[in-house]
C-alpha positions, -999 to 999 in steps of 0.1 A, spaced: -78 273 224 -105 258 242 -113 272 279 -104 233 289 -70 234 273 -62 275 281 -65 262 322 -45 232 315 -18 251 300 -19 274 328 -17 247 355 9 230 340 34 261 337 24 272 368 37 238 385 69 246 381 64 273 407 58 310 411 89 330 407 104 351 437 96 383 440 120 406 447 98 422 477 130 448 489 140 468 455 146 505 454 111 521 444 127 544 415 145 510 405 112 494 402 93 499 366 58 480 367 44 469 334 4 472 327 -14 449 300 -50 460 294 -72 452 264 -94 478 266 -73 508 248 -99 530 261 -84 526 297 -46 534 287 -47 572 289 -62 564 325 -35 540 331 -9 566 322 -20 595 340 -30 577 376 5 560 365 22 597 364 4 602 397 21 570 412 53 577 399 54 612 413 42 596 446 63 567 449 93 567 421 81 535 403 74 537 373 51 524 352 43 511 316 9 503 298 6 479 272 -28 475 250 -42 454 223 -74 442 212 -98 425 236 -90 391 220 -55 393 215 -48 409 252 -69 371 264 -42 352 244 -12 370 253 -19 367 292 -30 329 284 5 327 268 23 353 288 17 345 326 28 313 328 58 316 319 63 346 341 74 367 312 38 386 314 30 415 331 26 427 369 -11 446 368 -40 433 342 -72 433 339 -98 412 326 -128 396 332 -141 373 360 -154 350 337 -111 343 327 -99 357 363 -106 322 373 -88 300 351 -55 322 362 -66 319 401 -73 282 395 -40 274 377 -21 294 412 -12 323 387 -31 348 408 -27 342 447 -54 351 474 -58 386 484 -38 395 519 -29 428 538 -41 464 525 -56 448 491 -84 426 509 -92 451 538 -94 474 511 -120 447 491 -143 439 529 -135 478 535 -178 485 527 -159 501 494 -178 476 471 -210 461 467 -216 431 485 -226 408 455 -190 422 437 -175 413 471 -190 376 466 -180 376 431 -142 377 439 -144 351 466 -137 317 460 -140 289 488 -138 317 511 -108 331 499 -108 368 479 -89 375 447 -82 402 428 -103 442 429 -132 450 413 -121 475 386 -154 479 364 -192 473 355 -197 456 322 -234 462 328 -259 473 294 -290 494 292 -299 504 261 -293 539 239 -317 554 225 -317 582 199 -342 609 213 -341 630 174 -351 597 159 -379 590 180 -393 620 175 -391 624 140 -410 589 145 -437 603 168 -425 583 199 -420 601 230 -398 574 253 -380 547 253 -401 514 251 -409 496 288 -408 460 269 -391 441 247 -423 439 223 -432 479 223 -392 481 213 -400 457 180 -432 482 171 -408 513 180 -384 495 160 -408 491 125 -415 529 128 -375 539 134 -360 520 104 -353 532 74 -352 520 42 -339 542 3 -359 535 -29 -340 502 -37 -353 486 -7 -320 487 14 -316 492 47 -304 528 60 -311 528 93 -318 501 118 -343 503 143 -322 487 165 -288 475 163 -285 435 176 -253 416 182 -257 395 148 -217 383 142 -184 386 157 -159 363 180 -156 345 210 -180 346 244 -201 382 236 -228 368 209 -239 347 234 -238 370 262 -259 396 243 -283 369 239 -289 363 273 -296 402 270 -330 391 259 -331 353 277 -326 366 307 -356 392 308 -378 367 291 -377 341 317 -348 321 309 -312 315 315 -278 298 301 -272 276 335 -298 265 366 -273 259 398 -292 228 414 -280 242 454 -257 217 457 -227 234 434 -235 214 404 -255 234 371 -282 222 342 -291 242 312 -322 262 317 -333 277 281 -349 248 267 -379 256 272 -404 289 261 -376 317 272 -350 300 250 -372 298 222 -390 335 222 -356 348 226 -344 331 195 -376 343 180 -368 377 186 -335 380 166 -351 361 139 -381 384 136 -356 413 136 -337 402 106 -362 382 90 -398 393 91 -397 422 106 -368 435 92 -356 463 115 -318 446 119 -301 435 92 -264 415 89 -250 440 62 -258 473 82 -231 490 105 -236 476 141 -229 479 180 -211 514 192 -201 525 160 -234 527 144 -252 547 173 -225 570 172 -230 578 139 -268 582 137 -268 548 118 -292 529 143 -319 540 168 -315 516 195 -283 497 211 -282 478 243 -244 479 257 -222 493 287 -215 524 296 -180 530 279 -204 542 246 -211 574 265 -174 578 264 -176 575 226 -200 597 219 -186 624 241 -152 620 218 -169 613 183 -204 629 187 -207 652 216 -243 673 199 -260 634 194 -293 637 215 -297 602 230 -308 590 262 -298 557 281 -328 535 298 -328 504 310 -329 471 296 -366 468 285 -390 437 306 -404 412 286 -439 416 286 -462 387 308 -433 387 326 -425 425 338 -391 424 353 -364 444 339 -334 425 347 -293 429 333 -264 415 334 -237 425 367 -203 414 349 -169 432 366 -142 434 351 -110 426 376 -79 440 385 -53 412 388 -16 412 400 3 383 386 20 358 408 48 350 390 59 390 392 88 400 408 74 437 420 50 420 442 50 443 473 47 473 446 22 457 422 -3 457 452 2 491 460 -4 499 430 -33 479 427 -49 503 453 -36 531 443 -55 527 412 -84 518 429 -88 547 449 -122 567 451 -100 598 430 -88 570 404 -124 555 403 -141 591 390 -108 598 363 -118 563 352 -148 568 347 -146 601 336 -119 596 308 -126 564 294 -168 555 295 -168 528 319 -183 522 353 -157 520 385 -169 495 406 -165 512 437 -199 522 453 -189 548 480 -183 573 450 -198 604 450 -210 606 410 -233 636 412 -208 660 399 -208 637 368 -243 634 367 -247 672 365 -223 668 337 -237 640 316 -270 626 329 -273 597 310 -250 578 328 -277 580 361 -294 543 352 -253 528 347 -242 549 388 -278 552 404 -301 522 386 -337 519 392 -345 501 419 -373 479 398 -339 466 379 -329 428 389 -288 419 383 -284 388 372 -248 380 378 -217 356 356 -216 322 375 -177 322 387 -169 290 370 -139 280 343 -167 263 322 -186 292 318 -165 314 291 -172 277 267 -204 276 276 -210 310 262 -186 306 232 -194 274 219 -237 289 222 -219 319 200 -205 299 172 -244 285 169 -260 320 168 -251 338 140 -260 310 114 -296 307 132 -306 344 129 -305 342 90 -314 304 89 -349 310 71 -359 274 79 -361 285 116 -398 303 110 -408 268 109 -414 266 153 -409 229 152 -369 234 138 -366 266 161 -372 242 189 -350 215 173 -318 244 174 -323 253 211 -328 216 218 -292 206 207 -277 241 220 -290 234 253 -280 198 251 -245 213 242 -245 231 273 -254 204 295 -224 184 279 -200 210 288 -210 210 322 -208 172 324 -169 172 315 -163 197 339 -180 172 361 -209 202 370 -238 188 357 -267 183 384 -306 183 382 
């Protein structure tokens, strides 16, 4: 389903109006139901869940599936008010539910709680729509990149690399190949394949630090593709040289998470939730986590700021006790447990994080980044999770398309993706020079 259609689909069974909610029921009578599609986050859910329970009598249970399938079954779900009261997801889908009416504008505790000075200001503005807020900040999606400290100095390297180009060299010297000429070991570990909206966003991983960037906002609300151009194309560039030339990435290796955990690559740029992993599956690995390399002539280390929200759904009938529940699990004791038991970032900033730090270091450029590090932040738009996914189903072909070492059809394929993106943003009548 298209991002188009999924919003349609929501508007339309949301017209037929947003169920009463039954604002007066007996607290141990009430029994809240959680839908998360990070399974990561469910012991978390089910312990601060306990705590609720304990406090207030409600109970409450937690529901998981796979990234993917948790997106369709709230798409399909919340409509027709048979989803769930509490969810989270991403801002870049928060806002097809809040403009379909399925998520209602923040009142009471919940948005003093938001403007309390608990949250960054730019996560404030991402959860504010024509001056209305919606939803909590739950979590950071925001990368640095891994990188295996016994690798690099079996390799002779004593640091991570500063730009994207010293990570290529550090990259030739870290792979590893056995006699028949097959890849062991990456040098670094690239998003090469997979589904939906996150190729595309680990490209901009790259675009973004080299100058470039998916959309251009004009000032005046409307949007023009900005990657047509030499950031677009030395970005490309990049993943093909990894795979192709210089061969220190290859499609038939293990990838992402997985394959740093297990020694398999030297270098991985994601969020901080891999710390969790390694802690579970790998707790002796010697790694340390720096941020996203600059790209050199142009020297800024920039990254992406995505949250990830915590949304009560209109349509449920717990209202009064979804919310409270909503800030009960947003709480500064809640924030650390999250962070501490599942990897990822809370986004609160008023958390004190050096007992953590004490604990595990690494996570200092994730809590407490450099202050040379520019966020670049999701543009809240319903266009914008197409944009990236329809850039995605290009990728993957172009970073084993040989016939892109020629420059001239390298510029041809970012020509028509960028021309892709400009007509996306014309049906959603936001197109504007």
């Amino acid at each position: 389903m298209t991002n188009i259609s999924r919003r349609s689909a929501l508007q339309l069974a949301a017209g037929a109006g947003i169920a009463a909610a039954s604002r007066k029921a007996n607290a141990a009578d009430v029994t809240l139901a959680v839908w998360t599609g990070y399974p990561e986050l469910v012991p978390w859910y089910q312990a601060i869940g306990a705590e609720y329970t304990k406090a207030k009598g409600t109970k409450v249970t937690v529901f998981s599936t796979t990234l993917r399938e948790h997106e369709q079954k709230l798409a399909a779900a919340v409509p027709t008010g048979t989803g769930p009261d509490i969810f989270d997801v991403g801002q870049i889908l928060g806002i097809t539910f809040i403009e379909a009416g399925l998520i209602k504008p923040n009142t009471g505790a919940v948005e003093a709680l938001l403007k309390s000075g608990s949250y960054r200001k730019s996560s404030v503005d991402q959860f504010t729509i024509e001056g209305k807020t919606y939803g909590l900040p739950m979590l950071f999606s925001t990368p640095a990149m891994f990188w295996n400290k016994a690798h690099f100095k079996e390799a002779g390297l004593s640091g991570a690399p500063d730009t994207f180009q010293q990570k290529m060299d550090y990259a030739k010297k870290l792979t590893k190949f056995d006699a028949t000429g097959k890849m062991t070991r990456s040098g670094m570990s690239l998003r090469l394949s997979g589904q939906g909206s996150g190729i595309a966003e680990k490209f901009r991983f790259i675009l973004e630090p080299a100058g470039g960037t998916l959309i251009v906002p004009n000032g005046k609300g409307k949007y023009h593709q900005g990657y047509d151009n030499d950031a677009g194309r030395n970005a490309l560039k990049y993943y093909i040289d990894a795979v192709q030339t210089d061969k220190v990435d290859d499609p038939k290796v293990q990838h992402d998470a997985a394959a740093f955990v297990a020694g398999n690559t030297s270098m991985l740029m994601r969020e901080a939730w891999v710390i969790g992993e390694i802690q579970k599956q790998a707790p002796n690995l010697d790694y340390g986590v720096a941020p996203i390399p600059a790209w050199a002539g142009i020297g800024k280390k920039k990254t992406l700021l995505q949250h990830n929200g915590l949304w009560v759904n209109a349509k449920s009938k717990n209202l009064d006790a979804a919310q409270d529940f909503q800030i009960f699990l947003s709480s500064k004791e809640a924030s650390v447990k999250l962070t501490q038991m599942s990897g990822w970032v809370a986004a609160r900033q008023d958390v004190d994080w050096s007992p953590l730090l004490k604990e595990i270091p690494q996570y200092e450029v994730f809590v407490a980044p450099p202050k040379e590090v520019e966020f670049y932040p999701e543009p809240v738009m319903a266009a914008w999770n197409e944009i990236e996914t329809r850039l995605a189903d290009r990728l993957p072909g172009a970073y084993v398309d040989a016939s892109l070492n020629d420059p001239a059809k390298l510029a041809a394929f970012i020509k028509a993706a960028a021309a892709q993106t400009d007509q996306i943003l014309k049906q959603n009548d936001l197109y504007g020079t």
